[in-house]
Short mmCIF file of the C-alpha atoms (twelve columns), coordinates in Angstrom:
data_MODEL
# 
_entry.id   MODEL 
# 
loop_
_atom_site.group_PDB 
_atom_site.id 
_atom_site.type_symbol 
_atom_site.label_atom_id 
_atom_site.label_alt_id 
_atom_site.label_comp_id 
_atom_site.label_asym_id 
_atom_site.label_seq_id 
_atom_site.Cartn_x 
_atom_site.Cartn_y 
_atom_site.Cartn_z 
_atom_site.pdbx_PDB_model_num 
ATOM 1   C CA . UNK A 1   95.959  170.004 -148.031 1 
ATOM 2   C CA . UNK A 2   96.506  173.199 -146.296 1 
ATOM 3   C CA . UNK A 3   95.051  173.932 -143.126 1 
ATOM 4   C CA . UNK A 4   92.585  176.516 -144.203 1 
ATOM 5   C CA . UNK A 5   90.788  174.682 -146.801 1 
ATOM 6   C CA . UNK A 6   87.204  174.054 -145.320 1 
ATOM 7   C CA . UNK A 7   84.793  171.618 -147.490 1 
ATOM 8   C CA . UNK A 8   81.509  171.510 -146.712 1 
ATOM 9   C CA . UNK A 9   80.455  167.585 -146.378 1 
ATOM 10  C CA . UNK A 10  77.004  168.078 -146.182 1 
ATOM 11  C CA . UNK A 11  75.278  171.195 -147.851 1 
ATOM 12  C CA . UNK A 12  71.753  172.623 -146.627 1 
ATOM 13  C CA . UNK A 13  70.237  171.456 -142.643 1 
ATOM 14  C CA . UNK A 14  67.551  168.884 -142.563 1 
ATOM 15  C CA . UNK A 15  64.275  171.649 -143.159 1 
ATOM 16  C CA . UNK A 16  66.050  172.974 -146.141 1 
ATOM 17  C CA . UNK A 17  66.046  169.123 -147.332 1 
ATOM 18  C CA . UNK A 18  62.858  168.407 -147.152 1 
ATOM 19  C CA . UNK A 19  61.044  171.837 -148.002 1 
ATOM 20  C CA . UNK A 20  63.124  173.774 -150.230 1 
ATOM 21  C CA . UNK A 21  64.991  171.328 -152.610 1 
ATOM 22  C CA . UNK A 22  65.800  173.978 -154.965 1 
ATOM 23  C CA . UNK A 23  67.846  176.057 -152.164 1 
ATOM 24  C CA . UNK A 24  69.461  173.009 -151.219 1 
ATOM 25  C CA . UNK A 25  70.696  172.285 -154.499 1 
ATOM 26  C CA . UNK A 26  71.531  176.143 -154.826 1 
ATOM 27  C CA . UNK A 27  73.281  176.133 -151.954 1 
ATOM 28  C CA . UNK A 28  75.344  172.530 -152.615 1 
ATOM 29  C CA . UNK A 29  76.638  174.471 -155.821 1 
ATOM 30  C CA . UNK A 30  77.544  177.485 -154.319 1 
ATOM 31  C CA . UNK A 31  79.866  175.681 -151.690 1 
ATOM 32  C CA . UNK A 32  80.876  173.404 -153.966 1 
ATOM 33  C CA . UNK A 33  81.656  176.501 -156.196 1 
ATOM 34  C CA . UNK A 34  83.679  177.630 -152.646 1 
ATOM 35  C CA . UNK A 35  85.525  174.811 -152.587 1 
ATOM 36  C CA . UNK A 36  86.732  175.037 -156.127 1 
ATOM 37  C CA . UNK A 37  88.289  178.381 -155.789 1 
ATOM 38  C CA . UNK A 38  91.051  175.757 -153.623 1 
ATOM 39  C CA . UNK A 39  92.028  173.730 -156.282 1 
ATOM 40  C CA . UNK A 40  94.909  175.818 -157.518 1 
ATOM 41  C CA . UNK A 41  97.265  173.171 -157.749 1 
ATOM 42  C CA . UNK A 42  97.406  169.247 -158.271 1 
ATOM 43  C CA . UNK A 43  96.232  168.663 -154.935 1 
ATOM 44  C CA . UNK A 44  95.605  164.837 -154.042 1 
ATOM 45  C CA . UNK A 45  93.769  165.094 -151.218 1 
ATOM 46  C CA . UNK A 46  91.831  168.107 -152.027 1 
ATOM 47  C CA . UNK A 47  90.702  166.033 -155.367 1 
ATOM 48  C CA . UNK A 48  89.914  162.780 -153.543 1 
ATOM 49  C CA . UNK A 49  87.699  165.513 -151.115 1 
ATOM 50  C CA . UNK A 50  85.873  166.916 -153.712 1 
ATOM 51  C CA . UNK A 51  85.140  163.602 -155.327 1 
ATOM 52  C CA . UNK A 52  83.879  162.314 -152.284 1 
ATOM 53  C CA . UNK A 53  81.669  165.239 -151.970 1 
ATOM 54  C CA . UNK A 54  80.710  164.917 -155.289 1 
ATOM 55  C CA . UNK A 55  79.592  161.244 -154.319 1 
ATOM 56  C CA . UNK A 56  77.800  162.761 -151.569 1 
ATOM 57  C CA . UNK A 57  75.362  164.561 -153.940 1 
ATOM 58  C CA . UNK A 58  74.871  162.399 -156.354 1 
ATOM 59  C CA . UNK A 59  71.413  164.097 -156.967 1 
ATOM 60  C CA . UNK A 60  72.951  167.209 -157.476 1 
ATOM 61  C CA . UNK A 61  75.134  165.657 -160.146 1 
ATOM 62  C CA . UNK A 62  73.881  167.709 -163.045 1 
ATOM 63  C CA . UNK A 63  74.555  170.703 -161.360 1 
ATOM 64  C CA . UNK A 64  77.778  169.637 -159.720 1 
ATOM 65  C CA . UNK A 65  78.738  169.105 -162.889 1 
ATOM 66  C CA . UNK A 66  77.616  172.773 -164.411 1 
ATOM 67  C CA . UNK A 67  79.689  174.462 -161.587 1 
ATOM 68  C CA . UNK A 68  83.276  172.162 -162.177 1 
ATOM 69  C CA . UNK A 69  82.582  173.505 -165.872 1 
ATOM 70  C CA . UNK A 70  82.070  176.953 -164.692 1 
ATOM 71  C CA . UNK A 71  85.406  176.748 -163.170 1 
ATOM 72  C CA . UNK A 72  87.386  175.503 -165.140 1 
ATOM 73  C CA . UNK A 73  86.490  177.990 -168.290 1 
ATOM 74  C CA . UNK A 74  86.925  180.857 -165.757 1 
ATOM 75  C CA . UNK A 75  90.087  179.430 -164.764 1 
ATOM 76  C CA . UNK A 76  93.716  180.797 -164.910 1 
ATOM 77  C CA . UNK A 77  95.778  178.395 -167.437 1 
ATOM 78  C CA . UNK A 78  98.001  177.275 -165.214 1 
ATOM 79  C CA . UNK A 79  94.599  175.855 -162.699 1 
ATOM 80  C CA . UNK A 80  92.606  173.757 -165.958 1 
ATOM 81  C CA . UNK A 81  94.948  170.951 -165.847 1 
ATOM 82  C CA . UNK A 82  93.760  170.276 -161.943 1 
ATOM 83  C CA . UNK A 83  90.105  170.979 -162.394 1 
ATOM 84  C CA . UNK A 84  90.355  168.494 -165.402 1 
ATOM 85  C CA . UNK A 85  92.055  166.054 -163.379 1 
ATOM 86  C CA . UNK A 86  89.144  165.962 -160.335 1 
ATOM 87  C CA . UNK A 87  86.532  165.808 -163.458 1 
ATOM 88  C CA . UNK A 88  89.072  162.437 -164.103 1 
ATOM 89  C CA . UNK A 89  88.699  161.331 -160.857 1 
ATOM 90  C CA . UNK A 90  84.892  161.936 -160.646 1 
ATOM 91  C CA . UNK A 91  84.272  159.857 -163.650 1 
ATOM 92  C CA . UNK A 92  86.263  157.254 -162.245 1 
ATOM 93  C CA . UNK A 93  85.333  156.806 -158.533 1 
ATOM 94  C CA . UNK A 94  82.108  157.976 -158.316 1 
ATOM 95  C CA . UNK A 95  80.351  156.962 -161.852 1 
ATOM 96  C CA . UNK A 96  77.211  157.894 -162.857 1 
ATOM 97  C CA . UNK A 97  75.715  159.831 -163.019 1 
ATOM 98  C CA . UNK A 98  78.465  161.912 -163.277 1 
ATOM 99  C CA . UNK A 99  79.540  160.319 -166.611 1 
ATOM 100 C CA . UNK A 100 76.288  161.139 -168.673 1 
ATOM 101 C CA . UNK A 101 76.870  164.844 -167.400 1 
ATOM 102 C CA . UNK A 102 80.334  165.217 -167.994 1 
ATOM 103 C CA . UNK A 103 79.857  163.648 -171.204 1 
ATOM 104 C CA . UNK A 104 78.099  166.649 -172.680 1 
ATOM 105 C CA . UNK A 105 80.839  168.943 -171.648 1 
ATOM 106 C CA . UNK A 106 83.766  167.099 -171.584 1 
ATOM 107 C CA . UNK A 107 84.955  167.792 -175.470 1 
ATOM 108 C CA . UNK A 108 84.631  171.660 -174.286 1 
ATOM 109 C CA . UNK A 109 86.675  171.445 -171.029 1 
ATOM 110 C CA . UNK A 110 89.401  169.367 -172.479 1 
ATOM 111 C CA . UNK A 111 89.771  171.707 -175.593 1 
ATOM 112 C CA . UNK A 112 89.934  174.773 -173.365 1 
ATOM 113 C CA . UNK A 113 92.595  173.184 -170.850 1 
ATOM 114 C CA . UNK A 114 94.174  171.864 -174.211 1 
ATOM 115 C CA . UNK A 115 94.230  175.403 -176.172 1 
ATOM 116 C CA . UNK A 116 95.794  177.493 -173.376 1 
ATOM 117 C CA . UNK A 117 98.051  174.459 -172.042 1 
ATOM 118 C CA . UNK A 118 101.683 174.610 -173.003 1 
ATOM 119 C CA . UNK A 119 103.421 171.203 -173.829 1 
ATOM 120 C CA . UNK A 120 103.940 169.452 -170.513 1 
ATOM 121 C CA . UNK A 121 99.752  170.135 -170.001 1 
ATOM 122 C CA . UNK A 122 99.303  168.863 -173.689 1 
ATOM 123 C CA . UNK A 123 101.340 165.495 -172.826 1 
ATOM 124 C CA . UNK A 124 99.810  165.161 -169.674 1 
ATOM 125 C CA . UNK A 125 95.984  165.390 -171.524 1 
ATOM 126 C CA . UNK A 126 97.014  163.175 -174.230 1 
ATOM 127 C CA . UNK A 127 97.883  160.752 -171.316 1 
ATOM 128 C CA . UNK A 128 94.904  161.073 -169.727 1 
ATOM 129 C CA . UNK A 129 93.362  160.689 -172.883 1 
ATOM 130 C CA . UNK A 130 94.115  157.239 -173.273 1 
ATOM 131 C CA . UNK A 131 92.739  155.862 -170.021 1 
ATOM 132 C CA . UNK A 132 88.774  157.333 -171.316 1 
ATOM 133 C CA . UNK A 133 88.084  154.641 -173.706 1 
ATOM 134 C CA . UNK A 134 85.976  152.563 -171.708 1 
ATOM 135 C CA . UNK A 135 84.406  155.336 -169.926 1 
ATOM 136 C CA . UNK A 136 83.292  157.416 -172.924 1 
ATOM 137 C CA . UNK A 137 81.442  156.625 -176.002 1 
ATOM 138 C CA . UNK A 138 83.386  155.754 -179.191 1 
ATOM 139 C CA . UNK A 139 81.470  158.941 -180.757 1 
ATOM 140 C CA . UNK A 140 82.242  161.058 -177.757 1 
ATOM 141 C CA . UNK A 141 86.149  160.579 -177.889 1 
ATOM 142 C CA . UNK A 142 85.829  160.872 -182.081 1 
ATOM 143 C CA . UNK A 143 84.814  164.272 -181.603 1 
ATOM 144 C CA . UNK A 144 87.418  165.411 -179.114 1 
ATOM 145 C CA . UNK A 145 89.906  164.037 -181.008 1 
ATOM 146 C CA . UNK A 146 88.621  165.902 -183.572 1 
ATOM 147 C CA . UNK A 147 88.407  168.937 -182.058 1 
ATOM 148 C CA . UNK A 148 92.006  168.675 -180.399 1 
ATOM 149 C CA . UNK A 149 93.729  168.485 -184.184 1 
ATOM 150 C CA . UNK A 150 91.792  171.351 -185.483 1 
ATOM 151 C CA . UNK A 151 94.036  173.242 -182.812 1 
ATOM 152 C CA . UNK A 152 97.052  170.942 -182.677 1 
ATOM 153 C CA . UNK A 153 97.395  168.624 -186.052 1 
ATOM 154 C CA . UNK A 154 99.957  166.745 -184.552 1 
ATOM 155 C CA . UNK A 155 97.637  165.100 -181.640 1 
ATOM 156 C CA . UNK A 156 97.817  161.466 -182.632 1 
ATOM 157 C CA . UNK A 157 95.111  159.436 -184.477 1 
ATOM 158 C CA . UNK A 158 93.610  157.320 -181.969 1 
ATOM 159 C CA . UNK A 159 91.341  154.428 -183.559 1 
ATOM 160 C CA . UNK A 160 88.857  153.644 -180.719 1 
ATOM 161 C CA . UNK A 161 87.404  149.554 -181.390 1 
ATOM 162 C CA . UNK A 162 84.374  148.112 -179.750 1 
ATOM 163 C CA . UNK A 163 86.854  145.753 -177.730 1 
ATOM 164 C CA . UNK A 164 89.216  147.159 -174.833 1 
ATOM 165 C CA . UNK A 165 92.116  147.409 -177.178 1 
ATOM 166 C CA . UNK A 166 93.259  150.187 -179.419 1 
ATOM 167 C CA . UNK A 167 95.758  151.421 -182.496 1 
ATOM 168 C CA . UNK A 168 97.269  154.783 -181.907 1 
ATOM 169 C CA . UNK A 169 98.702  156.223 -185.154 1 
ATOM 170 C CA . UNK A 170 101.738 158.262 -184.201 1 
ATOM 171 C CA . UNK A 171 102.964 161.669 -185.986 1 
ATOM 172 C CA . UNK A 172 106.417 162.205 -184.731 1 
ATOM 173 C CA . UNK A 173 105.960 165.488 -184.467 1 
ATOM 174 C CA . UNK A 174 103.233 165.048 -181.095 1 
ATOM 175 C CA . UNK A 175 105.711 163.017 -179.432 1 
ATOM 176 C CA . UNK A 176 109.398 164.702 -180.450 1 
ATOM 177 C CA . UNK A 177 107.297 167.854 -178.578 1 
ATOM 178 C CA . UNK A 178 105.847 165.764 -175.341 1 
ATOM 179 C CA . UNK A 179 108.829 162.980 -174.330 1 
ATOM 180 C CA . UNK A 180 110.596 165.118 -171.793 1 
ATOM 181 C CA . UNK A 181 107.849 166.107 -169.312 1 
ATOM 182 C CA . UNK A 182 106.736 163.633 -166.544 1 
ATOM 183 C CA . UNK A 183 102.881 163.609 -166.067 1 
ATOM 184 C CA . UNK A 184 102.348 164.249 -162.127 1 
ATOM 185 C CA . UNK A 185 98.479  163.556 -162.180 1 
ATOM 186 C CA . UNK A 186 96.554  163.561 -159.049 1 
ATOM 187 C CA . UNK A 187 94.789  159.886 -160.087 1 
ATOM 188 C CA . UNK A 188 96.238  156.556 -160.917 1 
ATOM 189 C CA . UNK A 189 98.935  156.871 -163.960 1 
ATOM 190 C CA . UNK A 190 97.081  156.090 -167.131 1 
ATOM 191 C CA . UNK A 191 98.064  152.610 -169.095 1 
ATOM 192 C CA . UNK A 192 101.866 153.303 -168.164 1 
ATOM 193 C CA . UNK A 193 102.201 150.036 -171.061 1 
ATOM 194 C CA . UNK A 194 100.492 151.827 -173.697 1 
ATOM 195 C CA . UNK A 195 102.757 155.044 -172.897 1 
ATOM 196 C CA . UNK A 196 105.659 153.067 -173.323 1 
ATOM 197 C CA . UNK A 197 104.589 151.600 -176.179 1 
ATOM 198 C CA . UNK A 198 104.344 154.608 -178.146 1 
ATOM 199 C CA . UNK A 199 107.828 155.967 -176.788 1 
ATOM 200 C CA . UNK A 200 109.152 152.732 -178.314 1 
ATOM 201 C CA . UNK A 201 107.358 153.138 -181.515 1 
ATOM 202 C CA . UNK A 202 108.899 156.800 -181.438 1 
ATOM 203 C CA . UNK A 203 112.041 155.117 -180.919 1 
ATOM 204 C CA . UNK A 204 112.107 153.043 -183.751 1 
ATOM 205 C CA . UNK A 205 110.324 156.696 -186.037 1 
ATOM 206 C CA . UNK A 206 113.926 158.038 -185.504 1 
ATOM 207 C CA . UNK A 207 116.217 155.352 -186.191 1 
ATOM 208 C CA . UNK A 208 114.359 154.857 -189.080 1 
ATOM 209 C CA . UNK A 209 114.570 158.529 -189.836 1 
ATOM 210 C CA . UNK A 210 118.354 158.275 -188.914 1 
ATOM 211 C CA . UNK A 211 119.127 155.694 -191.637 1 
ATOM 212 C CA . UNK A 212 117.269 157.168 -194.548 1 
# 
């Protein structure tokens, strides 16, 4: 993290608190807002910050959640992928009730990172992707799924079950576009088997393809 990068732990003194809730929470969005502007790259430790801070306003969560949203539709193309990936990390390490919130905006901010990405962003979302299913609702993940082939009819079918596991259906096409790029996400690399399943399924798409 670079040296002048100031987050704000702790937003509002003790009076503001206590008697003027609504500033607080005002003011915990506007230097949360601040702190955004940062996140211009895939930053680590700046992500694992703003989690934290996140964590730290849990009751602010709603509009925490408003203001990442904010961002990352006002965003440059080339700063979405981050913003998406601390809206990853927020789901994951702090919870609720950041996943209700980012629920209701999630199939927007993907699509929008998704639409102006080029193909190393699009490999690295359909990644990430794949480690949602027991965060999100069946319905929820339907409907971005959805709304990612009405701009891309390649992205893959993915066939979400009530159980933990999963059937991708592969067109070639997604994957002949998205093999060469390495994903260098700020969080934990998503299902690294399930990846390397599909590469092998690609695999065996061409040799097939080869032959006849």
């Amino acid at each position: 993290m670079s040296k002048n990068i100031k987050i704000t732990r702790f937003y509002g003194d003790k009076d503001a608190m206590k008697g003027e809730p609504k500033q607080a929470e005002l003011n915990a969005k506007k230097d949360y807002m601040t702190s955004l502007s940062d996140l211009t790259s895939n930053s680590k430790p700046l992500i694992n910050t703003l989690s934290i801070v996140a964590g730290e306003n849990r009751k602010y969560g709603k509009s925490i959640t408003e203001t990442i949203e904010s961002h990352l539709m006002k965003a440059s193309s080339a700063h979405k992928l981050p913003c998406l990936y601390l809206v990853d990390s927020i789901i994951k390490n702090v919870g609720a009730p950041y996943i209700e919130h980012i629920s209701k905006c999630v199939v927007r901010m993907f699509s929008n990172t998704f639409n102006e990405g080029d193909e190393a962003v699009r490999k690295s979302l359909f990644k990430l992707r794949l480690t949602w299913k027991d965060i999100f609702t069946v319905e929820k993940l339907r409907d971005l799924d959805s709304c990612i082939r009405d701009i891309d009819p390649n992205w893959p079918k993915i066939t979400e079950a009530d159980s933990a596991s999963s059937t991708v259906h592969i067109n070639p096409n997604f994957l002949r576009n998205h093999t060469t790029t390495t994903s260098t996400a700020a969080t934990a690399e998503p299902q690294d088997v399930e990846i390397q399943r599909l590469r092998e399924v690609y695999k065996e798409i061409c040799y097939v393809n080869q032959r006849f």
